[in-house]
N, CA, C and O atoms as a Maestro MAE file, in Angstrom:
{
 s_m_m2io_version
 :::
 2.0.0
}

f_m_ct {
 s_m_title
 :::
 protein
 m_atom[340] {
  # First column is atom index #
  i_m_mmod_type
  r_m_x_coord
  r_m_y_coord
  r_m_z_coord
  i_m_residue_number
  s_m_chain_name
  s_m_pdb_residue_name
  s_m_pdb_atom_name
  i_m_atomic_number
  :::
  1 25 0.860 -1.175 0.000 1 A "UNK " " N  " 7
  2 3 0.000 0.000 0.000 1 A "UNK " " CA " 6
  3 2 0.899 1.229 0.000 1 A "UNK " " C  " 6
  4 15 1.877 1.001 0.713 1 A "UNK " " O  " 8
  5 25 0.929 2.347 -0.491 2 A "UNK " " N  " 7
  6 3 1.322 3.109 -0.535 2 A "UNK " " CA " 6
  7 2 0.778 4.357 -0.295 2 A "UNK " " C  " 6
  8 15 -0.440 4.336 -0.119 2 A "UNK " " O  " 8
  9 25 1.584 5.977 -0.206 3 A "UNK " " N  " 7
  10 3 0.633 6.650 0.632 3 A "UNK " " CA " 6
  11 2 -0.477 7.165 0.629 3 A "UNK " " C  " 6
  12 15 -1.250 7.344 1.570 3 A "UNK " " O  " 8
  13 25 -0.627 7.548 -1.008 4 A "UNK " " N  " 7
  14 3 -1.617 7.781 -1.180 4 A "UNK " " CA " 6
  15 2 -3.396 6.786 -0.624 4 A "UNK " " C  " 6
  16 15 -4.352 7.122 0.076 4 A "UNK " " O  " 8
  17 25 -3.125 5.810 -1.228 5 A "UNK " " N  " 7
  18 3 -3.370 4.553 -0.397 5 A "UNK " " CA " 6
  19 2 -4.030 4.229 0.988 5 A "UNK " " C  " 6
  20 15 -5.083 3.753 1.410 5 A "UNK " " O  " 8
  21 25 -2.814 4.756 1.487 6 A "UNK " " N  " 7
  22 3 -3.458 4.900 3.226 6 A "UNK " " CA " 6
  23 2 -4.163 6.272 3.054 6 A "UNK " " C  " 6
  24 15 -5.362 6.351 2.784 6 A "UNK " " O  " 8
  25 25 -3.490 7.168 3.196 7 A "UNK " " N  " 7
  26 3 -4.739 8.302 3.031 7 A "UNK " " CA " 6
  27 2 -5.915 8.022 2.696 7 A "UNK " " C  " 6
  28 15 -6.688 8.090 3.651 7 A "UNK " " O  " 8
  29 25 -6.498 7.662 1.496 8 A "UNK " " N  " 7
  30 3 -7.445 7.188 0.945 8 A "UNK " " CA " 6
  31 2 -8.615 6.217 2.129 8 A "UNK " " C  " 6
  32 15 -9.842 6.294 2.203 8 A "UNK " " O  " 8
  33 25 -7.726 5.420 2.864 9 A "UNK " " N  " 7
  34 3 -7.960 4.038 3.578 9 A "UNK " " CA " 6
  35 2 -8.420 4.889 4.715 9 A "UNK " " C  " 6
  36 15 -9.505 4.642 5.241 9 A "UNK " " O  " 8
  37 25 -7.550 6.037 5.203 10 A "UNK " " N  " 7
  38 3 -7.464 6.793 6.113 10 A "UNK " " CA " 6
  39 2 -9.172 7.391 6.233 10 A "UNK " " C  " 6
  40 15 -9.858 7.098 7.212 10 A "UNK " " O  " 8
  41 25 -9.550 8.002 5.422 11 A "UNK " " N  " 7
  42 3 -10.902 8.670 4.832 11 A "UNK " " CA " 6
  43 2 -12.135 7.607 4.973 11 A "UNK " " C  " 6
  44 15 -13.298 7.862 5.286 11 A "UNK " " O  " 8
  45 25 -11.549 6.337 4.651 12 A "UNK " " N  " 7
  46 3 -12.884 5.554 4.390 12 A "UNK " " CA " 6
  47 2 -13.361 5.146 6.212 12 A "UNK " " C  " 6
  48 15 -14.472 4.917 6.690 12 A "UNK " " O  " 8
  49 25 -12.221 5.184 6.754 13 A "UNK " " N  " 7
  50 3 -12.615 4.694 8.175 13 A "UNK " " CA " 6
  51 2 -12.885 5.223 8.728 13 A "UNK " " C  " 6
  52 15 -13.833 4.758 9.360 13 A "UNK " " O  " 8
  53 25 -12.598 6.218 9.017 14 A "UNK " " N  " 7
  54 3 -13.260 7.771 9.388 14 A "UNK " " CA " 6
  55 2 -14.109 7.816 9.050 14 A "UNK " " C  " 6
  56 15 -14.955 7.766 9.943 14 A "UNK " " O  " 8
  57 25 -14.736 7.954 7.471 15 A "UNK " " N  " 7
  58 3 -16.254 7.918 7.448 15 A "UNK " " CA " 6
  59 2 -17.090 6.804 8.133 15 A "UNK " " C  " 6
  60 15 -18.170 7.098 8.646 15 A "UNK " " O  " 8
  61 25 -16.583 5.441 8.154 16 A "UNK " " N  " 7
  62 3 -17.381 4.172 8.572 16 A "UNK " " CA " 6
  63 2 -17.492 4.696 10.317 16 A "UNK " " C  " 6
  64 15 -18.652 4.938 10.652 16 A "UNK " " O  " 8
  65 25 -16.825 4.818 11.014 17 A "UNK " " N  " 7
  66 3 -16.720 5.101 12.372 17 A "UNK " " CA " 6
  67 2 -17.420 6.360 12.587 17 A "UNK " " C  " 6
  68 15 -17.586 6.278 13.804 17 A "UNK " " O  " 8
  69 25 -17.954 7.489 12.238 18 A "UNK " " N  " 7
  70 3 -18.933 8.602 11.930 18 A "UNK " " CA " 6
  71 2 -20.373 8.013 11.235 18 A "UNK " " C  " 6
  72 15 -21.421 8.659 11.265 18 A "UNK " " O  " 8
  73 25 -20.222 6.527 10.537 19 A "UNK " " N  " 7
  74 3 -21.673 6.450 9.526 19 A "UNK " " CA " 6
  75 2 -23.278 6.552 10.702 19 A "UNK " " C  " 6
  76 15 -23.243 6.824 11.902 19 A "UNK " " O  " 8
  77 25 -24.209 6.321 10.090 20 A "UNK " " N  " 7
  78 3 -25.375 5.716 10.716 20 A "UNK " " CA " 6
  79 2 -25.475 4.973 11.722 20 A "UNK " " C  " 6
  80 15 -24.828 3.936 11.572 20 A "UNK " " O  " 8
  81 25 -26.026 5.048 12.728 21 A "UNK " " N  " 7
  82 3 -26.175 3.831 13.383 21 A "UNK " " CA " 6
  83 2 -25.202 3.617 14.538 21 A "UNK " " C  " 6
  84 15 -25.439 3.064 15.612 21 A "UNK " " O  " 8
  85 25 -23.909 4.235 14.055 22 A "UNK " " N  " 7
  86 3 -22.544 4.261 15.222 22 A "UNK " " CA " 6
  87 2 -22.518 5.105 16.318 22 A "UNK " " C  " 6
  88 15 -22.436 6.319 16.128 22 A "UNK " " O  " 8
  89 25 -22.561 4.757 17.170 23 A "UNK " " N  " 7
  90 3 -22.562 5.618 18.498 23 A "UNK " " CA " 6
  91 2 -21.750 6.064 18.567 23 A "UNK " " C  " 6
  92 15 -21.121 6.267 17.529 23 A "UNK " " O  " 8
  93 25 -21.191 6.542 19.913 24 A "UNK " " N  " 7
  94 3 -20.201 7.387 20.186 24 A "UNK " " CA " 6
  95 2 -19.767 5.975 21.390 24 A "UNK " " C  " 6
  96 15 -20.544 5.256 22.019 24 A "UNK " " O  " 8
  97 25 -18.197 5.971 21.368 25 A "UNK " " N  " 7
  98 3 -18.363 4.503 22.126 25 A "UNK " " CA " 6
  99 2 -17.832 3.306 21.845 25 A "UNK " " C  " 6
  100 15 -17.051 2.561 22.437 25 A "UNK " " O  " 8
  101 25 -18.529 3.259 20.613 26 A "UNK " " N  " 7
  102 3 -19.104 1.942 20.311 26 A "UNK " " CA " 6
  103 2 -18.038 1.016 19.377 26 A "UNK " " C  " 6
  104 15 -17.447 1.519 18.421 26 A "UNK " " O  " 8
  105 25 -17.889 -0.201 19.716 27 A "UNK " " N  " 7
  106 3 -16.808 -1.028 19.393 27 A "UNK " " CA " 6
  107 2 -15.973 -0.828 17.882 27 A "UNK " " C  " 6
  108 15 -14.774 -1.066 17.733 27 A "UNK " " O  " 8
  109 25 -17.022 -0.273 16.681 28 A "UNK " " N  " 7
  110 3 -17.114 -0.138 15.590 28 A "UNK " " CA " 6
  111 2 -16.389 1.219 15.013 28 A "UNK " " C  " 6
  112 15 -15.717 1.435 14.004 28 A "UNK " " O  " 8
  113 25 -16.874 2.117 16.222 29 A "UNK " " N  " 7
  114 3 -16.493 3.383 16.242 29 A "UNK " " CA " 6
  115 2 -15.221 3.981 16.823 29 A "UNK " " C  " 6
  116 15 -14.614 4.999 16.491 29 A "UNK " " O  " 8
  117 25 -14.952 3.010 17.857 30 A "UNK " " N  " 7
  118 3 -13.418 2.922 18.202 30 A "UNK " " CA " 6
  119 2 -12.762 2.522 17.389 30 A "UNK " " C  " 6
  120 15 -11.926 3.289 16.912 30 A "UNK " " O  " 8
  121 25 -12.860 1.181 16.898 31 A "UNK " " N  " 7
  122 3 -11.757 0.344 16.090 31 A "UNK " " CA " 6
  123 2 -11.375 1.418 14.558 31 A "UNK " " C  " 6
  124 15 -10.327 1.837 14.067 31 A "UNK " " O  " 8
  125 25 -12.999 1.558 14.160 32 A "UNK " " N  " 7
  126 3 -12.265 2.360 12.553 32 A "UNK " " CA " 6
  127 2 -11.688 3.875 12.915 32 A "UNK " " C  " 6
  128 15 -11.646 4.663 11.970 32 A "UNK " " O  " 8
  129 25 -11.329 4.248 13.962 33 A "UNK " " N  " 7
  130 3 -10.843 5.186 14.592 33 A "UNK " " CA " 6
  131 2 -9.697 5.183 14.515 33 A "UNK " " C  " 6
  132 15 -8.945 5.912 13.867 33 A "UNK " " O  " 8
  133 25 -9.412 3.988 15.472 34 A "UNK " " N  " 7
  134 3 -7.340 3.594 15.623 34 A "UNK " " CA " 6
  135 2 -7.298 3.222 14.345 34 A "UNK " " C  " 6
  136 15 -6.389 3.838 13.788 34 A "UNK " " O  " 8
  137 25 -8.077 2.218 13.332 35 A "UNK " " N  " 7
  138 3 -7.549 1.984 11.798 35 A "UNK " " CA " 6
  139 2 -7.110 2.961 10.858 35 A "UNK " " C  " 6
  140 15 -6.227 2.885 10.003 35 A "UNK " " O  " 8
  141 25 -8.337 4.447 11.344 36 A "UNK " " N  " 7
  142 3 -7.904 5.226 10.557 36 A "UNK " " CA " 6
  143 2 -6.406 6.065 11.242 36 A "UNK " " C  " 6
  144 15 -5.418 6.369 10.574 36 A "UNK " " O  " 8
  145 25 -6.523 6.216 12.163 37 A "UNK " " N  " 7
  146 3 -5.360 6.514 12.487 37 A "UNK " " CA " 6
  147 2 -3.809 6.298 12.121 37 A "UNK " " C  " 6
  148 15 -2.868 7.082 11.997 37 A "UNK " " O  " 8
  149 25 -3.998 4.246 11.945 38 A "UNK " " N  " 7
  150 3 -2.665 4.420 11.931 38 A "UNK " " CA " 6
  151 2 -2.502 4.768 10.383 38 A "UNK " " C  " 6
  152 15 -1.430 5.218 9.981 38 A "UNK " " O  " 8
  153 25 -3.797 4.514 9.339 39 A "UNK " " N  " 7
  154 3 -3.364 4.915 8.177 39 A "UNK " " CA " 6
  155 2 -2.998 6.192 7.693 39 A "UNK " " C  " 6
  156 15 -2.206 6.370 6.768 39 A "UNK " " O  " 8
  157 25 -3.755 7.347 8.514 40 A "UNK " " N  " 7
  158 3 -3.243 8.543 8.538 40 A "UNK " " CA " 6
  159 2 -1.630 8.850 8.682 40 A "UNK " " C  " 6
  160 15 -0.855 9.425 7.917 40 A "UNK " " O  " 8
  161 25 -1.385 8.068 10.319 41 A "UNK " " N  " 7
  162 3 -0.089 8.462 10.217 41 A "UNK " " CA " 6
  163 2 1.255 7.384 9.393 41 A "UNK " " C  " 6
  164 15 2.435 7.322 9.740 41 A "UNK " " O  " 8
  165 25 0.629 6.684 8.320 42 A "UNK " " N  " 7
  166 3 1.735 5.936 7.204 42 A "UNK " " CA " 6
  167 2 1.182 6.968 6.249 42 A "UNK " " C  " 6
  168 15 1.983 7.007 5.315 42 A "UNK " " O  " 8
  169 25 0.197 7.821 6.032 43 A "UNK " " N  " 7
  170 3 0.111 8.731 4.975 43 A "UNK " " CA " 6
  171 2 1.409 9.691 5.139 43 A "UNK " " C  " 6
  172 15 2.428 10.004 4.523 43 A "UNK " " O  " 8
  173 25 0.855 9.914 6.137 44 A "UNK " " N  " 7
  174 3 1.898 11.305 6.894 44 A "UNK " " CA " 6
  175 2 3.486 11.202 6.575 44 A "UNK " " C  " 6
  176 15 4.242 12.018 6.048 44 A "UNK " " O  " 8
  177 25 3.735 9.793 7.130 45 A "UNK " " N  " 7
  178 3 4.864 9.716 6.650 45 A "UNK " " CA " 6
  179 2 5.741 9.594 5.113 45 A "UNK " " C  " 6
  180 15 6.943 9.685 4.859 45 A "UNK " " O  " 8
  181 25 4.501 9.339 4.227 46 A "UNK " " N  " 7
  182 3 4.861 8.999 2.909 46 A "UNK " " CA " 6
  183 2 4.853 10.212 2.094 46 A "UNK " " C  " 6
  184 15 5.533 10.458 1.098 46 A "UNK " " O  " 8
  185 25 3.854 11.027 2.756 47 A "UNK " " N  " 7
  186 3 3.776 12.679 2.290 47 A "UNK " " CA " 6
  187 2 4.968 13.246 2.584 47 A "UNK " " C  " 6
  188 15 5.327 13.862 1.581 47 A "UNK " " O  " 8
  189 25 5.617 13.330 3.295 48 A "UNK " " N  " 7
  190 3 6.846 14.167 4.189 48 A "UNK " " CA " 6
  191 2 8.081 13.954 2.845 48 A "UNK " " C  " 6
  192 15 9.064 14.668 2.648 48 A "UNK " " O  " 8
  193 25 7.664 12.809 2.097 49 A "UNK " " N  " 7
  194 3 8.624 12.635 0.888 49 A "UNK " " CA " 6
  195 2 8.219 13.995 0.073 49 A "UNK " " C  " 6
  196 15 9.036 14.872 -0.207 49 A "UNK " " O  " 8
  197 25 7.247 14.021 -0.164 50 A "UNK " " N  " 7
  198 3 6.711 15.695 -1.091 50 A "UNK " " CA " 6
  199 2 7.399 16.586 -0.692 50 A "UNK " " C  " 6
  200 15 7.362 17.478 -1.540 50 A "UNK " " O  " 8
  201 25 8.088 16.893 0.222 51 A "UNK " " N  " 7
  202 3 8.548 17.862 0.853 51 A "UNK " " CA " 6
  203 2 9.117 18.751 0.165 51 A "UNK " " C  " 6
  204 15 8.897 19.941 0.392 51 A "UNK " " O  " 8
  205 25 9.978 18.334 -0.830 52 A "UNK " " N  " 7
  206 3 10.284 18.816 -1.394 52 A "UNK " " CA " 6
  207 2 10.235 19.406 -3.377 52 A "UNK " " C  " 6
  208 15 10.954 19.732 -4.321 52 A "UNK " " O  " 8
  209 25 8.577 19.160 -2.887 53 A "UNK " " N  " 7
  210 3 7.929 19.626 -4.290 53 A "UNK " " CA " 6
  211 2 8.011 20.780 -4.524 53 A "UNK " " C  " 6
  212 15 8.192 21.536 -3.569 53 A "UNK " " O  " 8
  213 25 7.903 21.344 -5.916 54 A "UNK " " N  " 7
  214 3 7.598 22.686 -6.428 54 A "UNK " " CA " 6
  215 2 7.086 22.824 -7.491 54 A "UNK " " C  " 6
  216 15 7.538 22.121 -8.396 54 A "UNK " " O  " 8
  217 25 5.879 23.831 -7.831 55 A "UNK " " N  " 7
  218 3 5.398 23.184 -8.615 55 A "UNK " " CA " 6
  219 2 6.281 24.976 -9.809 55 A "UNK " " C  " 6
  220 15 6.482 26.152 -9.504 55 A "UNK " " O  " 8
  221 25 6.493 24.229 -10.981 56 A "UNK " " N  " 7
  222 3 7.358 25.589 -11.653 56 A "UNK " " CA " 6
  223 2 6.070 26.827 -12.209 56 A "UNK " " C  " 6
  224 15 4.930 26.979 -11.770 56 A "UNK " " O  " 8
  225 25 6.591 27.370 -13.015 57 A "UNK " " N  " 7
  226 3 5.844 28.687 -13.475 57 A "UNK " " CA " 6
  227 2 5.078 28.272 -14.189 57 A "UNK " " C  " 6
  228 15 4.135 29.057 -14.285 57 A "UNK " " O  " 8
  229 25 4.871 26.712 -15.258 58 A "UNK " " N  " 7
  230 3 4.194 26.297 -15.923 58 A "UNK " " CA " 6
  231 2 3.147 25.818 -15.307 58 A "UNK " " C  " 6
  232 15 2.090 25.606 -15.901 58 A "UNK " " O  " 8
  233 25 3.331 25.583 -13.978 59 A "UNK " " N  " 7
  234 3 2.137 24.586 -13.574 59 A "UNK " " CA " 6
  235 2 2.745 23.572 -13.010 59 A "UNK " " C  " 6
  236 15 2.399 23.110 -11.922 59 A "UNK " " O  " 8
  237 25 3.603 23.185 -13.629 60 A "UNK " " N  " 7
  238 3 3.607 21.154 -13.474 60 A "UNK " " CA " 6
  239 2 4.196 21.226 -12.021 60 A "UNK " " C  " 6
  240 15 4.579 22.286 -11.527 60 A "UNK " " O  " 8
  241 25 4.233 20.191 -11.469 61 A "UNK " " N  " 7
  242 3 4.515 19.601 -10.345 61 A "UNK " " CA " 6
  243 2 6.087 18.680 -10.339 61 A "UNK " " C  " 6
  244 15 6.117 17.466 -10.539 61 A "UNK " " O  " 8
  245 25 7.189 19.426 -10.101 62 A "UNK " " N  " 7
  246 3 8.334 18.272 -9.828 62 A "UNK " " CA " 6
  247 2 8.690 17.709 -8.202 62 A "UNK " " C  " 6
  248 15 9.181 18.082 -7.137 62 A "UNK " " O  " 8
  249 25 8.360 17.099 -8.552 63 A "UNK " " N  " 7
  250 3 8.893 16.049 -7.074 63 A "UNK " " CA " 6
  251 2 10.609 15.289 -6.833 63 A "UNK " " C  " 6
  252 15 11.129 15.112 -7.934 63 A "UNK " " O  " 8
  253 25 11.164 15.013 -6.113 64 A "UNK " " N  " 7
  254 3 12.047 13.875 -5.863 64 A "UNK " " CA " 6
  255 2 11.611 12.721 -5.984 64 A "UNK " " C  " 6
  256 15 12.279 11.748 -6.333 64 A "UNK " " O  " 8
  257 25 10.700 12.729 -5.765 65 A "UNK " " N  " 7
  258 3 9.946 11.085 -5.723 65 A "UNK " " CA " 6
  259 2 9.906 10.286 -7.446 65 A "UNK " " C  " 6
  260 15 9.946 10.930 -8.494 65 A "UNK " " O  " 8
  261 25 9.840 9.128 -7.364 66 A "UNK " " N  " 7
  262 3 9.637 8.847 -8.794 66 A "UNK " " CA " 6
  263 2 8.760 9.145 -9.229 66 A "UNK " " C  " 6
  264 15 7.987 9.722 -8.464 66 A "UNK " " O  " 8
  265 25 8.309 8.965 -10.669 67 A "UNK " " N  " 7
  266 3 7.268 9.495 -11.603 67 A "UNK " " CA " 6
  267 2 5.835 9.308 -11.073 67 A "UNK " " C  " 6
  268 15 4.918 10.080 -10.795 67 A "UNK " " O  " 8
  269 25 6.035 7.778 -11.041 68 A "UNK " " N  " 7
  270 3 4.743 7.268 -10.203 68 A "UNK " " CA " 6
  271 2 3.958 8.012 -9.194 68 A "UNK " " C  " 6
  272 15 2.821 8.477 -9.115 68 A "UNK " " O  " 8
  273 25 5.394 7.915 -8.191 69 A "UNK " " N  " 7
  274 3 4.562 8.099 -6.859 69 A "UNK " " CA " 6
  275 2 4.379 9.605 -6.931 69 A "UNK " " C  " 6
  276 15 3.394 10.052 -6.345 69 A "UNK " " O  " 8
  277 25 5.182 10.455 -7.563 70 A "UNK " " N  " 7
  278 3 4.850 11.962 -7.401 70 A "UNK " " CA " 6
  279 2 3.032 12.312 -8.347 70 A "UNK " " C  " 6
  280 15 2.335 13.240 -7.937 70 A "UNK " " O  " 8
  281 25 2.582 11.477 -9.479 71 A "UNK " " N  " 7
  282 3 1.335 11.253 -9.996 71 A "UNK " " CA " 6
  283 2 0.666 10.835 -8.971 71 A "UNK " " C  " 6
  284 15 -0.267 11.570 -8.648 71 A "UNK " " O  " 8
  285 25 0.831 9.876 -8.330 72 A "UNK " " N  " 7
  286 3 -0.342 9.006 -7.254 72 A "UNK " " CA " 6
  287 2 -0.410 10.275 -5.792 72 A "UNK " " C  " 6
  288 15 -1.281 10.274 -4.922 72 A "UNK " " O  " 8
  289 25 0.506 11.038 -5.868 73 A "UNK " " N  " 7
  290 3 0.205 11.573 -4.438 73 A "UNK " " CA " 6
  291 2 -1.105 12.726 -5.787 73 A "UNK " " C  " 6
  292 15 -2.268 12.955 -5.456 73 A "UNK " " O  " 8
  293 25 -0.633 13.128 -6.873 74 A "UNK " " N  " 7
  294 3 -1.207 14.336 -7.441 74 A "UNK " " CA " 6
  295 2 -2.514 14.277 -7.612 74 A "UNK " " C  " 6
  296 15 -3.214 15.270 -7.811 74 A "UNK " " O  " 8
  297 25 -3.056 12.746 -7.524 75 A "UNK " " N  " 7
  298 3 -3.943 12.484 -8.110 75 A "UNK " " CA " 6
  299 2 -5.029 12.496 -6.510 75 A "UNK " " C  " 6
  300 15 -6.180 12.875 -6.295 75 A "UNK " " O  " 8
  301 25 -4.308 12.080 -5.931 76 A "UNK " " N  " 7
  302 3 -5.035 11.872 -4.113 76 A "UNK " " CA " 6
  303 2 -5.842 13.048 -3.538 76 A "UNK " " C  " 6
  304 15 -6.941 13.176 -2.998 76 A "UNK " " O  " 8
  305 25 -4.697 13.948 -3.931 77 A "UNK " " N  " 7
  306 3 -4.512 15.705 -3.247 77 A "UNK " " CA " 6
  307 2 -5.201 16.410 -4.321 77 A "UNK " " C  " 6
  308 15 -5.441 17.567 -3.975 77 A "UNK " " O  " 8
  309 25 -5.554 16.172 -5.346 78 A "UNK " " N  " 7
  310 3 -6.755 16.452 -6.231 78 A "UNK " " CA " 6
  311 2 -5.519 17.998 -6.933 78 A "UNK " " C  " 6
  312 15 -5.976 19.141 -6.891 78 A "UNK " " O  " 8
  313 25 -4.197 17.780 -7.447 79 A "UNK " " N  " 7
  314 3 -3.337 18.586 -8.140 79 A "UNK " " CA " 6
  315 2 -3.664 18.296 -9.467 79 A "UNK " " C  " 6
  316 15 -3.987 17.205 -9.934 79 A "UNK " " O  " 8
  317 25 -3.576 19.129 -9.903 80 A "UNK " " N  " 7
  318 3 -3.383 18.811 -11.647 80 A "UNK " " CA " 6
  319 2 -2.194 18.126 -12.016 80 A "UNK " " C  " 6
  320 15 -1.158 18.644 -11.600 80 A "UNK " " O  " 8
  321 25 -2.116 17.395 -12.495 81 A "UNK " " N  " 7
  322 3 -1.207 16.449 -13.409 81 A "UNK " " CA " 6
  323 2 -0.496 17.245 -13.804 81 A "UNK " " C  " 6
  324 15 -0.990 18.253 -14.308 81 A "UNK " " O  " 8
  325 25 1.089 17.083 -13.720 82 A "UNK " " N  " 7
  326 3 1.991 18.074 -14.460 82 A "UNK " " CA " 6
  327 2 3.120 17.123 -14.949 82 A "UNK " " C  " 6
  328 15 2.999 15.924 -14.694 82 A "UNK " " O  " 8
  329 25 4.353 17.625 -15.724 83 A "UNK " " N  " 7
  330 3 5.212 16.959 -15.983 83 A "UNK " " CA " 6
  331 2 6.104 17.189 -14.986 83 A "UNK " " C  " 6
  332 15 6.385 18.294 -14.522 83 A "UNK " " O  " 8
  333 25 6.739 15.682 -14.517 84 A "UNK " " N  " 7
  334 3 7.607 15.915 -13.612 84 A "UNK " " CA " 6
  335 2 8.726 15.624 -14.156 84 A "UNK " " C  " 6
  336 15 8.933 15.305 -15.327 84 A "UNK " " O  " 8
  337 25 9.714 15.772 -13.000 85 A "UNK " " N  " 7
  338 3 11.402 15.419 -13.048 85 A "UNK " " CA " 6
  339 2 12.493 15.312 -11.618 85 A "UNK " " C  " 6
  340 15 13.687 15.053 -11.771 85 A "UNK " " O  " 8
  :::
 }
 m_bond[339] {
  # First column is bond index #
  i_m_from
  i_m_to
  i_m_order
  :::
  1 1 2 1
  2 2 3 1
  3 3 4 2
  4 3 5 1
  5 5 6 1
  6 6 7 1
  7 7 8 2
  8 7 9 1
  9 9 10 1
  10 10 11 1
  11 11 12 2
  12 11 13 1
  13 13 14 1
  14 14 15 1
  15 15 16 2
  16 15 17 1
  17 17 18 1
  18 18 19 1
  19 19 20 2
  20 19 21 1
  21 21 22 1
  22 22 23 1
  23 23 24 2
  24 23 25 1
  25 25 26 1
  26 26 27 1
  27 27 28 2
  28 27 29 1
  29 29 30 1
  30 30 31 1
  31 31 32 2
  32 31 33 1
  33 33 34 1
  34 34 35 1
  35 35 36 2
  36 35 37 1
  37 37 38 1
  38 38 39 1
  39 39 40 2
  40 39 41 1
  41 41 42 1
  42 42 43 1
  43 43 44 2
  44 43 45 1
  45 45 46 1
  46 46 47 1
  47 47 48 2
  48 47 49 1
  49 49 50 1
  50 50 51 1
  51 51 52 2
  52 51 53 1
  53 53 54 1
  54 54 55 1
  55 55 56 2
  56 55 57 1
  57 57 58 1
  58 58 59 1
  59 59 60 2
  60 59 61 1
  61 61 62 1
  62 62 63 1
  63 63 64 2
  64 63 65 1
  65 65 66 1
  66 66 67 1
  67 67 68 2
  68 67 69 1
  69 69 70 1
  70 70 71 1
  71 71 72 2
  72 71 73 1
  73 73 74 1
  74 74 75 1
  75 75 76 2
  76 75 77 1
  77 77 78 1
  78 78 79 1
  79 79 80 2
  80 79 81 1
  81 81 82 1
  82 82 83 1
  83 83 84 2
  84 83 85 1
  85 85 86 1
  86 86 87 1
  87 87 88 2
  88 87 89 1
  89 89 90 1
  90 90 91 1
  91 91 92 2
  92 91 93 1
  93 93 94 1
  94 94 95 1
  95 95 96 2
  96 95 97 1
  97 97 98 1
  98 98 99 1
  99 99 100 2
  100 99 101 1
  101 101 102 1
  102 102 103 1
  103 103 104 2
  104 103 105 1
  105 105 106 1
  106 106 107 1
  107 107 108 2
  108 107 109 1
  109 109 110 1
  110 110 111 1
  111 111 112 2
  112 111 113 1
  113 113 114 1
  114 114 115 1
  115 115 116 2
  116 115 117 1
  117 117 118 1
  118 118 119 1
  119 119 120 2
  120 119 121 1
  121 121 122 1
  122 122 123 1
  123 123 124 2
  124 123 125 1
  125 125 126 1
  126 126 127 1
  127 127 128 2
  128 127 129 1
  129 129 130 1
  130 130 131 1
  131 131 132 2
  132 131 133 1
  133 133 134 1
  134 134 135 1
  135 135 136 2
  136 135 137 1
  137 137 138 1
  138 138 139 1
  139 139 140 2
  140 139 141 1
  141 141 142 1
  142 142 143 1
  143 143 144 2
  144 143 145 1
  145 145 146 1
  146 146 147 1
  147 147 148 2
  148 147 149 1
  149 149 150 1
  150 150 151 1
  151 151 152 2
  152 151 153 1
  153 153 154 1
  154 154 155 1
  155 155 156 2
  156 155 157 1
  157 157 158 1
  158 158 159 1
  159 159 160 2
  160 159 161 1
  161 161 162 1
  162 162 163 1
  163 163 164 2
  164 163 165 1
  165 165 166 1
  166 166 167 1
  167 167 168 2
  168 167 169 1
  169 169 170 1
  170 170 171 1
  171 171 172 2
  172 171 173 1
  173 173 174 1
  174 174 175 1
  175 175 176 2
  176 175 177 1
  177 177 178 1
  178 178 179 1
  179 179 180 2
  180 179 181 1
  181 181 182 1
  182 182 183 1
  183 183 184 2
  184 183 185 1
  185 185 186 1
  186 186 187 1
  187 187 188 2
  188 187 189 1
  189 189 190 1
  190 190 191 1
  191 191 192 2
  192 191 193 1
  193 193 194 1
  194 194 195 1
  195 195 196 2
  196 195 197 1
  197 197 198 1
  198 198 199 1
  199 199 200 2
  200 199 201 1
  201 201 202 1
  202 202 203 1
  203 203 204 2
  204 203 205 1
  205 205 206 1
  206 206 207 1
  207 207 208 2
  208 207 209 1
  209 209 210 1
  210 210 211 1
  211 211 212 2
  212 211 213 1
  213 213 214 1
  214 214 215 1
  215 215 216 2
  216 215 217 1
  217 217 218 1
  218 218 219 1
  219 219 220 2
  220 219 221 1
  221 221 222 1
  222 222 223 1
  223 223 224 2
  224 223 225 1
  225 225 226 1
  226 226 227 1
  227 227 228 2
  228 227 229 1
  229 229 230 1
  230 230 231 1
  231 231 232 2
  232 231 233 1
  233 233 234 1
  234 234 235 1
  235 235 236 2
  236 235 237 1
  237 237 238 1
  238 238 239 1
  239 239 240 2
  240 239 241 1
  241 241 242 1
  242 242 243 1
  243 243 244 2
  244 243 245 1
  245 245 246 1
  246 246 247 1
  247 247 248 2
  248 247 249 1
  249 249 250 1
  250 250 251 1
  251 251 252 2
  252 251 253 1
  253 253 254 1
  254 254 255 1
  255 255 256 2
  256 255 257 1
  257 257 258 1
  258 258 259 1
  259 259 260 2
  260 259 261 1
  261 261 262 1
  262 262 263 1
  263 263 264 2
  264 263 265 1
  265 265 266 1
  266 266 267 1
  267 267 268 2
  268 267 269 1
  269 269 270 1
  270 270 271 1
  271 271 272 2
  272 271 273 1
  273 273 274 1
  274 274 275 1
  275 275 276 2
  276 275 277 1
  277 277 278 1
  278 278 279 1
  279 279 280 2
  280 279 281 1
  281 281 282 1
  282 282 283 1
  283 283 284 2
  284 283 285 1
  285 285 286 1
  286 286 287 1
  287 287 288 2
  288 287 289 1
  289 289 290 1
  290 290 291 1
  291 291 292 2
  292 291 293 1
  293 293 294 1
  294 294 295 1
  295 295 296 2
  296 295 297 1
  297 297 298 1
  298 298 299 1
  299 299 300 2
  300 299 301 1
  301 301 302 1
  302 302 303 1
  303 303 304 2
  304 303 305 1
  305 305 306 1
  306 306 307 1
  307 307 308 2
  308 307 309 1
  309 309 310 1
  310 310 311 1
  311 311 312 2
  312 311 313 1
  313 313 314 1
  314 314 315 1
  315 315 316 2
  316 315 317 1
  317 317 318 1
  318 318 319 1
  319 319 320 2
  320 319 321 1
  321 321 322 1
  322 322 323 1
  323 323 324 2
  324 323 325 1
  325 325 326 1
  326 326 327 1
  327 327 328 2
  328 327 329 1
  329 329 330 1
  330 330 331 1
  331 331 332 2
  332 331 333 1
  333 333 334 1
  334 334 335 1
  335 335 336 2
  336 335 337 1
  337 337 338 1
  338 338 339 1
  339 339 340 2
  :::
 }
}
């Protein structure tokens, strides 16, 4: 899984532990709590690679990260697609 990934994972449990029906409390509501948690903080850590993004005068987005992963965070964080390097 990767970070974007957990982030993503991060969001869904958070919503499930907030849905219908879930108390405040409640076994369901704890657990997707700490789940989302720890996925938050493997997001966190996979983001901290961005650190050193910029995006140039054109727009695009260059990262350190490889091609991939600098697209998969762009695509998460709702950035426009740029050419990287």
């Amino acid at each position: 899984m990767n970070g974007p990934e957990h982030y993503a994972a991060a969001q869904e449990y958070l919503a499930a532990a907030k849905a219908d029906g879930v108390q405040p409390g409640d076994a369901a509501e704890v657990s997707n709590l700490a789940i989302a948690q720890v996925h938050a903080t493997l997001a966190l850590a996979a983001a901290t690679a961005m650190a050193g993004s910029v995006v140039t005068a054109h727009g695009a987005v260059k990262t350190a990260l490889p091609a991939v992963d600098g697209k998969a965070w762009q695509a998460v964080a709702g950035v426009a697609p740029g050419k990287q390097g």
